[in-house]
N, C-alpha and C positions, 0 to 999 in steps of 0.2 A: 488864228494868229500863231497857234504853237505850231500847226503843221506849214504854214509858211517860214518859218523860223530854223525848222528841223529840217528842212529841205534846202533853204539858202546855206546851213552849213554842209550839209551833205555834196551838195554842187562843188564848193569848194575844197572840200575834202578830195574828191574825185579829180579835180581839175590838178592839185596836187600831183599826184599819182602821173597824170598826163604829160604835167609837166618835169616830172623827173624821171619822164622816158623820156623825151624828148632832147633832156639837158645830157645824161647817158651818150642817148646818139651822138650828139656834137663832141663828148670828150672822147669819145670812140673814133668820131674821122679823128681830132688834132692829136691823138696818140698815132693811130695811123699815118697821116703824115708826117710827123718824127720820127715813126721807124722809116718811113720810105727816102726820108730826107739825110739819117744820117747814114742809112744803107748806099746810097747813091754818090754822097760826101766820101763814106772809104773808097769805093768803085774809083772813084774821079779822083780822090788827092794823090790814090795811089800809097805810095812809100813815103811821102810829103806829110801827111796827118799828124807829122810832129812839132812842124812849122807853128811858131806864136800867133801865123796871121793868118793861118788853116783854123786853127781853133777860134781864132775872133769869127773867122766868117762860120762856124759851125755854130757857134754862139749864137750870130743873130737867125740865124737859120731856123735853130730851135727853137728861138724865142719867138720870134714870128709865128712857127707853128701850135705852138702851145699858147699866145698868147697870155707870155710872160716878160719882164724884164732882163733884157743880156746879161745883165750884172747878177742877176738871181741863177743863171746857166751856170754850172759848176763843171769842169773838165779836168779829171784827175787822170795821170799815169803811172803806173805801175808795170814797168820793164815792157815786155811788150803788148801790155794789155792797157786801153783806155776804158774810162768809167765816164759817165756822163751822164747827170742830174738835174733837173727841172721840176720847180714847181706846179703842179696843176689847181689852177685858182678854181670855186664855184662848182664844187664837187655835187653841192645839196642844191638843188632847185626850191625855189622859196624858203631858205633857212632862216630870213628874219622871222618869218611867222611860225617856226618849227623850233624857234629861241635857239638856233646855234649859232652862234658867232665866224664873220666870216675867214680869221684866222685859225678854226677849225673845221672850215670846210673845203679842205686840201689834202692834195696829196701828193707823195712827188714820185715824179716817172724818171728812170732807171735804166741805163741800157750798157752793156759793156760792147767794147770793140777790142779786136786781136787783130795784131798785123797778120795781113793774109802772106800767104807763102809763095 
């Protein structure tokens, strides 16, 4: 009974591990896609990316890609440089059972933008 005991947590310990490679991979594409998304957003809006409704649509863009809310997108400017901030939810793969709470299993993604020349 103890070596079946020792073993069903071990399974689980392991599957752990499994699964926060796997949770990794996924925040690795939707970080990817938000750089490719808002790399393609300067490309296309051009000289425009100043526009209120350039950044609503870079808003849902992000959010979409990170699989966050619009309203959690933050779009700062500073003269000719943009900043632009997103939360990333579900950092830790099974954190209830790792006792962290899911409002400290986040991080937030970060990217600046410079008008091109």
């Amino acid at each position: 009974m103890k070596d079946l005991i020792t073993t069903i947590a071990a399974v689980v310990l392991l599957m752990i591990f499994v699964m926060q490679f796997a949770n990794n991979q996924m925040i690795f594409s939707r970080i990817t896609a938000a750089d490719k998304a808002i790399d393609n957003f300067q490309c296309i809006a051009g000289d425009n990316w100043r526009q209120d409704s350039k950044k609503e649509e870079l808003k849902l863009l992000i959010s979409e890609c990170l699989d966050c809310d619009a309203s959690l997108v933050e779009i700062e400017e500073d003269g000719e440089k943009m900043s632009i901030s997103a939360p990333v939810k579900n950092v830790v793969a099974c954190n209830e059972i790792l006792g962290i709470d899911d409002d400290k299993s986040v991080f937030i993604y970060r990217k600046g933008l410079w008008k091109s020349a």
